[in-house]
Residue, then its C-alpha position, 0 to 999 in steps of 0.5 A: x560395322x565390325x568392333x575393329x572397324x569401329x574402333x579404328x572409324x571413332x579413332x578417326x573421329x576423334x582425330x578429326x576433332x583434335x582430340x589429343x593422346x587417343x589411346x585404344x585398349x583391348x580389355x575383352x580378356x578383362x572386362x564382360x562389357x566391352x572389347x575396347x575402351x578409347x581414350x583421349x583428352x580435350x583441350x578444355x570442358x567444351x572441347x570434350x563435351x563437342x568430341x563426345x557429341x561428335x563422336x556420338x552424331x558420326x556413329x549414328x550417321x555410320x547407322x552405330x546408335x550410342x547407347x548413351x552419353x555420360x558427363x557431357x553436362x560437365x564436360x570434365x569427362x565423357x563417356x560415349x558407350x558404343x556396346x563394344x567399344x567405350x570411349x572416355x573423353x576427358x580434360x588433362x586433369x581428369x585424365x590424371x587423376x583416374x588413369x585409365x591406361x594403367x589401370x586397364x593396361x594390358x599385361 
């Protein structure tokens, strides 16, 4: 699977979860990591860590393997590493603090 067909396949399972304020960056001019970095909120711990997991289970089936799952013990926030693509799941509060948008947005 492409990087841009990925990215617009997670948005998708991020909206069938009801992930809310799905925002995709194009950071490859920024970051050596990675191409896009996808971010959205949960409505509470277990709503994040259920997107992470969903996330993680459709690419695999889609025959993308995850590299690895972070924060899903807590749940606050999320990180599903795709390689190309990176995806952070995460609670209002979380999302507040750390304010990925601004910091990665594009110039």
């Amino acid at each position: 699977m492409q990087t841009e067909e990925l990215n617009a396949f997670v948005i998708e399972k991020l909206e069938d979860m009801k992930g809310r304020d799905i925002v995709s960056l194009h950071i490859s001019d920024k970051a050596s990591f990675a191409d896009y970095m996808i971010i959205c909120s949960g409505n509470s711990n277990r709503h994040v860590k259920s997107i992470a997991q969903s996330v993680a289970m459709e690419c695999r089936a889609a025959g993308v393997e995850p590299r690895g799952i972070e924060g899903n013990d807590v749940g606050e926030w999320s990180l599903v590493d795709l390689n190309d693509i990176i995806v952070h799941v995460m609670t209002d509060e979380q999302r507040d603090i750390y304010n990925l948008e601004q910091l990665w947005a594009e110039d």
